[in-house]
C-alpha positions as CSV (number, residue, x, y, z in Angstrom):
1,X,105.0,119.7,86.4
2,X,107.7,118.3,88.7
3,X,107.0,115.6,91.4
4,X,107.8,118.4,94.0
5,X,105.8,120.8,92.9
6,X,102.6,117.9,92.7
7,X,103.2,117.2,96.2
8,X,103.0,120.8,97.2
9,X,100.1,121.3,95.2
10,X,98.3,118.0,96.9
11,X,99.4,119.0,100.1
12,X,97.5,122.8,99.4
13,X,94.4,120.9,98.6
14,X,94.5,118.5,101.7
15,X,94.6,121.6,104.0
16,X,92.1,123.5,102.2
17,X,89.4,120.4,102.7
18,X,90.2,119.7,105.9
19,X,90.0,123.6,106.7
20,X,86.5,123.1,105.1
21,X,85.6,120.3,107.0
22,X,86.9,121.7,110.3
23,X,84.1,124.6,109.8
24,X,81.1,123.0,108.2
25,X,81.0,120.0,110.6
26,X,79.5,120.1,114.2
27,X,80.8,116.4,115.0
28,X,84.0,116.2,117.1
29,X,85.1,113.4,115.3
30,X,84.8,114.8,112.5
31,X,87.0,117.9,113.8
32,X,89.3,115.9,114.7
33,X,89.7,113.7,111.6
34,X,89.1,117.2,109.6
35,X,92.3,118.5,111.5
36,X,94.6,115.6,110.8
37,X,93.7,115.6,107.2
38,X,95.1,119.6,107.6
39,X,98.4,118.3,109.1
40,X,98.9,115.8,106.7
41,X,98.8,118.9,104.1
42,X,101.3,120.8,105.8
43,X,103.6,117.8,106.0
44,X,103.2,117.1,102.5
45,X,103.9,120.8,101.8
46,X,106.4,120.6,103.9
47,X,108.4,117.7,102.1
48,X,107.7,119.3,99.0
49,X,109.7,122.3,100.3
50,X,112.7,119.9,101.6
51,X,113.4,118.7,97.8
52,X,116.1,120.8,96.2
53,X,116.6,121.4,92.6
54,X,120.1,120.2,90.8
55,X,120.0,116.4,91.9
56,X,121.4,117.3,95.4
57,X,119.8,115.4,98.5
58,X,116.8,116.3,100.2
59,X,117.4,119.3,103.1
60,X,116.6,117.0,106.7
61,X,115.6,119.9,108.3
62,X,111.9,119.8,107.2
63,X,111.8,116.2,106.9
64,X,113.1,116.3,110.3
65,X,110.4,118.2,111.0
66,X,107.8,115.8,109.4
67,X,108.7,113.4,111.4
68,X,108.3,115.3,114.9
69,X,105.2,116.9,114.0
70,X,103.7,113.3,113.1
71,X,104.6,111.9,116.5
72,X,103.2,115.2,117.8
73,X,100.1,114.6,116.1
74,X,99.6,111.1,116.7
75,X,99.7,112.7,120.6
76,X,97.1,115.2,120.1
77,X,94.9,113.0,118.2
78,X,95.1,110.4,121.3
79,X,94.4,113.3,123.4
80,X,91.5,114.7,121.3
81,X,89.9,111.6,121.4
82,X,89.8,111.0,125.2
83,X,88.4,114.2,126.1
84,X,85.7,113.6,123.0
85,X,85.0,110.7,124.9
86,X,84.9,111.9,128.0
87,X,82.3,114.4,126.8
88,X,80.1,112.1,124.9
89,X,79.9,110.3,128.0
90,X,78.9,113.2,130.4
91,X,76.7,114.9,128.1
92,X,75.6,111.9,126.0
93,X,76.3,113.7,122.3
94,X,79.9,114.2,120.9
95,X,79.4,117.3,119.8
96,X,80.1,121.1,121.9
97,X,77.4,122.7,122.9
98,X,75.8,125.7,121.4
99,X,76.3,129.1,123.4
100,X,73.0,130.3,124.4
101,X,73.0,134.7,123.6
102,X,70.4,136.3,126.1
């Protein structure tokens, strides 16, 4: 097993348990940690992808793209979290509302 093929293997499992998390939990901070733990997969998936076989260098298009798509999701997280906030405060629970089926 090659270190490449680890970290894609990793980054499978960190996507899968945040994909669990982001559908058993009601919690929105728990979402929200549940769905960085899932982009944190991809970018480990995505660095395993970038590593190329024969001792050549590393391609910097995905780890180009690692690198955006954190910045991106340190932004969404901030995001995320105000409008959590803003809820819990309004409706004194951080968590959505159930839909009510007449």
């Amino acid at each position: 097993m090659n270190a490449a093929f680890f970290y894609a293997l990793v980054g499978v499992g960190l996507f899968c348990t945040g994909l669990y998390a982001l559908i058993v939990y009601a919690h929105l901070l728990r979402k929200i940690l549940a769905l960085n733990i899932m982009g944190s997969g991809i970018f480990l998936v995505l660095v395993a992808l970038a590593k190329r076989t024969g001792g050549m260098a590393a391609d910097p298009v995905p780890l180009a793209m690692v690198i955006t798509g954190i910045v991106v999701t340190v932004s969404a997280t901030a995001l995320a979290l105000t409008l959590m906030l803003r809820l819990a405060a309004k409706t004194g629970r951080a968590e959505l509302p159930e839909e009510r089926r007449e």
